[in-house]
VEXPA-32986 format. One line per 4 residues: their letters; for each residue x, y, z of N, C-alpha, C. Coordinates in nm, 3 decimals. Atoms other than C-alpha are relative to their C-alpha. Layout:
N
a) X:Y:Z:X:Y:Z:X:Y:Z; ...
***
This chain:
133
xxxx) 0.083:-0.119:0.000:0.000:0.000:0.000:0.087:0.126:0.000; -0.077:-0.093:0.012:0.287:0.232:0.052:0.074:0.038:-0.118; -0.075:-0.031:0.165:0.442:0.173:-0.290:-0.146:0.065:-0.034; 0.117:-0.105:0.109:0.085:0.307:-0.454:0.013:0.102:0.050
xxxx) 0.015:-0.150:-0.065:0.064:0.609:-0.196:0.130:0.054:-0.073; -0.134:-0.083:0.076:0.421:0.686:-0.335:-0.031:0.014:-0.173; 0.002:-0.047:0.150:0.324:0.622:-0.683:-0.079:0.076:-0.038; 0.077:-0.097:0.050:0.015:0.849:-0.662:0.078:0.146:0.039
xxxx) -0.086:-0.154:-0.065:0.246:1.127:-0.514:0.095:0.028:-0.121; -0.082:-0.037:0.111:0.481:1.072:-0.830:-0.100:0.028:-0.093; 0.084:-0.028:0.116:0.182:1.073:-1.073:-0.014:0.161:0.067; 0.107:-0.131:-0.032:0.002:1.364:-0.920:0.124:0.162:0.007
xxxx) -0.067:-0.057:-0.004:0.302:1.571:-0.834:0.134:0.100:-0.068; -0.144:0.035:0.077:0.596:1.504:-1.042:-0.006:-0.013:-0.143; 0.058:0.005:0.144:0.440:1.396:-1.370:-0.148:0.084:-0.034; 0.040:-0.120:0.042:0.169:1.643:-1.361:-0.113:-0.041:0.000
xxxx) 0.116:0.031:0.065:-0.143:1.429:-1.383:-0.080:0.037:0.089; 0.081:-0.066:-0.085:-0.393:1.640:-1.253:-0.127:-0.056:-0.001; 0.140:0.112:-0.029:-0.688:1.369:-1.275:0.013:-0.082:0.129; 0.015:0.124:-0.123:-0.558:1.164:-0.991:-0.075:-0.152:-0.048
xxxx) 0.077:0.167:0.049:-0.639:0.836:-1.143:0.041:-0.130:0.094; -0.057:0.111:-0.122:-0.461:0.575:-0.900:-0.151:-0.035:0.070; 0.074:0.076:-0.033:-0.733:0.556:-0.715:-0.144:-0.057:-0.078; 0.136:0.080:0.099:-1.004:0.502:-1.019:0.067:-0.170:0.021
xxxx) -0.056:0.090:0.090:-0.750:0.249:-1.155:-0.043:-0.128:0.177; 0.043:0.045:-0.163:-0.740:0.095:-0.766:-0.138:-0.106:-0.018; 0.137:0.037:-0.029:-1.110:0.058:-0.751:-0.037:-0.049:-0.126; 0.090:0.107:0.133:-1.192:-0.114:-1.114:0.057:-0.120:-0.009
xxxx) -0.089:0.118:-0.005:-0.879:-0.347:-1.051:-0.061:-0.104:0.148; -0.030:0.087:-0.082:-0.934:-0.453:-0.725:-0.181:0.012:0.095; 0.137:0.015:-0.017:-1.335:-0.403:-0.665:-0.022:0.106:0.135; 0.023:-0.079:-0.111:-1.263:-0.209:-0.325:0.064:0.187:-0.012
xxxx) -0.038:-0.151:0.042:-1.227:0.171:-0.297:0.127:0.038:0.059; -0.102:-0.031:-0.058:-0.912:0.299:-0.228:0.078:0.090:0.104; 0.003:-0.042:-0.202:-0.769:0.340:0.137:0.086:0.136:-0.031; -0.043:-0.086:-0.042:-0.680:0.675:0.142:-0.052:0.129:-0.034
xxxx) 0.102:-0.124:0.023:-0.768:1.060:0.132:-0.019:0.077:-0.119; 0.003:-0.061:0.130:-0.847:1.282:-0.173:0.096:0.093:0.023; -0.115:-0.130:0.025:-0.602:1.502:-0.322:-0.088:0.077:-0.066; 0.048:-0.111:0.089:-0.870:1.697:-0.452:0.013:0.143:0.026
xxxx) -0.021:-0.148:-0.028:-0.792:2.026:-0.257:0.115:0.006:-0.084; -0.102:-0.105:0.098:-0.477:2.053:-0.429:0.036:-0.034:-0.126; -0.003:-0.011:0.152:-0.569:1.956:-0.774:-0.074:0.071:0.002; 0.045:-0.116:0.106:-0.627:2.200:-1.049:-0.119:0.028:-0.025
xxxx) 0.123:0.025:0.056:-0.920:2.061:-1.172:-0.039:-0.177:0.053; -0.008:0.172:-0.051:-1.134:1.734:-1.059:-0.029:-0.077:-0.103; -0.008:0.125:0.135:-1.223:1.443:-1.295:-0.103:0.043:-0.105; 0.039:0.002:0.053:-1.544:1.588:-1.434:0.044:0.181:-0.112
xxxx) -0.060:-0.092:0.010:-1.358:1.930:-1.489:0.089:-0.048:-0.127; -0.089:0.028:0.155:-1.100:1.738:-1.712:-0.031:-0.042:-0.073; 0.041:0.031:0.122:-1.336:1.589:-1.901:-0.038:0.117:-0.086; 0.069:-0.117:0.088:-1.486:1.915:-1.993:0.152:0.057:-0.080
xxxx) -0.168:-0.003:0.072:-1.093:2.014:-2.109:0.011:-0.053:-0.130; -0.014:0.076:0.065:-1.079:1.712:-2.272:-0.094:0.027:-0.156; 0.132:-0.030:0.067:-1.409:1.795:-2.471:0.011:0.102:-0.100; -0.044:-0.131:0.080:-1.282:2.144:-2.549:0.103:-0.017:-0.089
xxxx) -0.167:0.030:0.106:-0.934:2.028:-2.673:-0.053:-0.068:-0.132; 0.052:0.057:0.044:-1.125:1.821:-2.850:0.110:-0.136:-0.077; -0.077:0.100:0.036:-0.869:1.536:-3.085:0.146:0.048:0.035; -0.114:-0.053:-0.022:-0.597:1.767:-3.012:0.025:-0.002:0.142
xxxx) -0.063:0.054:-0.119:-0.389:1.597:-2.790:0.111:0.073:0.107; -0.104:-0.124:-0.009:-0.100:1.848:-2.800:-0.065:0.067:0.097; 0.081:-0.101:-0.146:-0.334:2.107:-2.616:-0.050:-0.014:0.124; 0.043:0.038:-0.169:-0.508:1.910:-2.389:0.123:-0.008:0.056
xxxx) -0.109:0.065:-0.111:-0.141:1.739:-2.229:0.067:0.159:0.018; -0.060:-0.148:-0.047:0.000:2.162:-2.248:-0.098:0.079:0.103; 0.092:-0.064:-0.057:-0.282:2.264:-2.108:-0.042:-0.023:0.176; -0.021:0.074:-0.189:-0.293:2.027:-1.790:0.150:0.020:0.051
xxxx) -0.123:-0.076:-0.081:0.068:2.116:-1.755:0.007:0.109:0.024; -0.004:-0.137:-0.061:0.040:2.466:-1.722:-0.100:-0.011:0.106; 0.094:-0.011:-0.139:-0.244:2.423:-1.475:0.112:-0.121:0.145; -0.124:0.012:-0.103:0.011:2.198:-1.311:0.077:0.070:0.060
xxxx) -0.082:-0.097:-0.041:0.263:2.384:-1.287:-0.039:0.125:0.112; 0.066:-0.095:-0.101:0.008:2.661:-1.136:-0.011:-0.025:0.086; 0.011:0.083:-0.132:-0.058:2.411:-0.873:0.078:0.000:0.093; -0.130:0.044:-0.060:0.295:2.344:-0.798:0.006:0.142:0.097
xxxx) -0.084:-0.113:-0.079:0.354:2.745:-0.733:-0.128:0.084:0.057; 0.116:-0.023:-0.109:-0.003:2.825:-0.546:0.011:0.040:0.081; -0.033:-0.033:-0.188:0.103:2.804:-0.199:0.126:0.083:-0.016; -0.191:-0.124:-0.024:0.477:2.987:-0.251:-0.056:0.129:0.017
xxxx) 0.042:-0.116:0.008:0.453:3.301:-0.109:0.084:0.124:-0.082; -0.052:-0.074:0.136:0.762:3.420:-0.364:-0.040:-0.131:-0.085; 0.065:0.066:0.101:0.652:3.230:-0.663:0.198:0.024:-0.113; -0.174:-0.025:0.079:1.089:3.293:-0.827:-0.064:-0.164:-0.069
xxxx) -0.015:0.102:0.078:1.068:3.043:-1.109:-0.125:-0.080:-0.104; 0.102:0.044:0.025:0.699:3.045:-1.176:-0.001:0.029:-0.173; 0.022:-0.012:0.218:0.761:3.191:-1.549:0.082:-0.026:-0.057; -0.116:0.084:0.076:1.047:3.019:-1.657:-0.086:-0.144:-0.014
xxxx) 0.071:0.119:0.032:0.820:2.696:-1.587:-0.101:-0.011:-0.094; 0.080:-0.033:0.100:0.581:2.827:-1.782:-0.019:-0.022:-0.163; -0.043:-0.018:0.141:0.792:2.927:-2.068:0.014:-0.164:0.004; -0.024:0.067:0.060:0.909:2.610:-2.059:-0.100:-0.093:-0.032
xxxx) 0.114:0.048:0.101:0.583:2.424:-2.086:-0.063:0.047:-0.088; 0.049:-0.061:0.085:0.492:2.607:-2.339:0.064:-0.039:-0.148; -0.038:0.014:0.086:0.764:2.572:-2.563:-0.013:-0.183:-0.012; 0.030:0.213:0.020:0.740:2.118:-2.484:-0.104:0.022:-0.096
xxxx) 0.097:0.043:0.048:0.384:2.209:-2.618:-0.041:0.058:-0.106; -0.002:-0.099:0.087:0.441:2.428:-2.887:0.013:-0.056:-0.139; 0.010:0.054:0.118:0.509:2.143:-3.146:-0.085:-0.095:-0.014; 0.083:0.094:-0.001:0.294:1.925:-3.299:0.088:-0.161:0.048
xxxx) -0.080:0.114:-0.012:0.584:1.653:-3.347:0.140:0.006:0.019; -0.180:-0.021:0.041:0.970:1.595:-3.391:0.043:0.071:-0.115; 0.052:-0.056:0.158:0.890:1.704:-3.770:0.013:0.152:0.027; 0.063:-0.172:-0.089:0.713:2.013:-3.626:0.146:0.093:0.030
xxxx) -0.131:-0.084:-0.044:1.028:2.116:-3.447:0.092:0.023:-0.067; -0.096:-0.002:0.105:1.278:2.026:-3.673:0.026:0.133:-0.091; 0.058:-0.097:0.138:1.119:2.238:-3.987:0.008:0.123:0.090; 0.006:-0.099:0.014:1.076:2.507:-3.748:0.117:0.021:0.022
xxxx) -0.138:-0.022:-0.004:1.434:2.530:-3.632:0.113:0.000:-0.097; -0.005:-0.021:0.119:1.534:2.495:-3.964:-0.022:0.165:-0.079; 0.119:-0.115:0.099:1.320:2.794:-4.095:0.047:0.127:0.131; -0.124:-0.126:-0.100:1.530:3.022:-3.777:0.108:-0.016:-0.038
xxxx) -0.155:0.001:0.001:1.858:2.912:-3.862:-0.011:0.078:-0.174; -0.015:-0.077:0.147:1.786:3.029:-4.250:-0.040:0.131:0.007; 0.094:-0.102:0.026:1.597:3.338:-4.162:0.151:0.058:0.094; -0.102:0.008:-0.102:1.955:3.372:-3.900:0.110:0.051:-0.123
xxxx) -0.157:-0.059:0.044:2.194:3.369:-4.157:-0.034:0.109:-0.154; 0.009:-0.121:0.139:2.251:3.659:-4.453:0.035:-0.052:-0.109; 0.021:0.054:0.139:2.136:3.595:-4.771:0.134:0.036:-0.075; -0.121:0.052:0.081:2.408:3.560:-5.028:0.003:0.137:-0.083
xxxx) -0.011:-0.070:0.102:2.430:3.913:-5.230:0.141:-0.021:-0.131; -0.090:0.062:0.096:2.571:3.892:-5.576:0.092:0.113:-0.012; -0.056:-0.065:0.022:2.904:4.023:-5.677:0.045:0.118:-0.136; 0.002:-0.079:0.119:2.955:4.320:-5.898:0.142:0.016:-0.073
xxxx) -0.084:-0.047:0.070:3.247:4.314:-6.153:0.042:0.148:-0.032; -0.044:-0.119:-0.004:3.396:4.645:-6.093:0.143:0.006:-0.064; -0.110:-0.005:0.029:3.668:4.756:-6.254:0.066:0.093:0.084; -0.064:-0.133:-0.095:3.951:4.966:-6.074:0.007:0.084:-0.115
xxxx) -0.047:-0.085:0.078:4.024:5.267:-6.244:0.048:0.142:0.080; -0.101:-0.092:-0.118:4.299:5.543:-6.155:-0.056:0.114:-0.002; 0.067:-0.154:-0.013:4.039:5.880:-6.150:0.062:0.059:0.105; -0.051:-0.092:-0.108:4.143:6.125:-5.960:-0.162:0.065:0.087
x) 0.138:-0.070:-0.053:3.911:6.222:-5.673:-0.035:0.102:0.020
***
């Protein structure tokens, strides 16, 4: 019982899953409800909350999983009464959720590094000549 309590503390905490499922999963596996208290005060949102998410995101998977991480993340920095670090976490879920794929990223990092470097101007055949200025 202490390994699950630890593994709902890594889900819920650590990996971000703000449904709390452990104890669904618990109670369809093993018929009895599961011995311990709700974490619903300090999730984001509760189960029928993420369905409505879910609903909105609609096939787009990308948004929903960015979307429960930033409300994570909000979670995480709630109680801090300095919040130092709350928009760097941000940025950085943002940018995880900012591509569709590996593809996605690629092409766009690609499409900065060309827009990065200076286009190629052509050279003009000049002649010297000794004028006086």
């Amino acid at each position: 019982m202490g390994e699950l309590h630890e593994i709902r503390r890594i889900w819920v905490f650590e990996k971000h899953e703000v449904e709390d499922l452990l104890p669904k999963i618990y109670e369809k596996e093993t018929g009895d409800k599961f011995p311990g208290g709700p974490l619903d005060e300090q999730l984001a949102l509760a189960g029928d909350e993420m369905e409505l998410l879910r609903e909105v995101c609609g096939d787009d998977e990308l948004h929903f999983s960015t979307a429960r991480e930033l409300l994570a993340v909000e979670r995480k920095f709630r109680t801090m009464t300095r919040r130092a670090g709350l928009f760097e976490e941000l940025e950085k879920t943002i940018r995880r959720g900012y591509y569709e794929n590996k593809e996605d990223a690629e092409q766009s990092a690609l499409r900065i590094q060309r827009e990065k470097t200076a286009p190629e101007l052509p050279l003009f055949n000049e002649e010297i000549t000794n004028a006086s200025a």
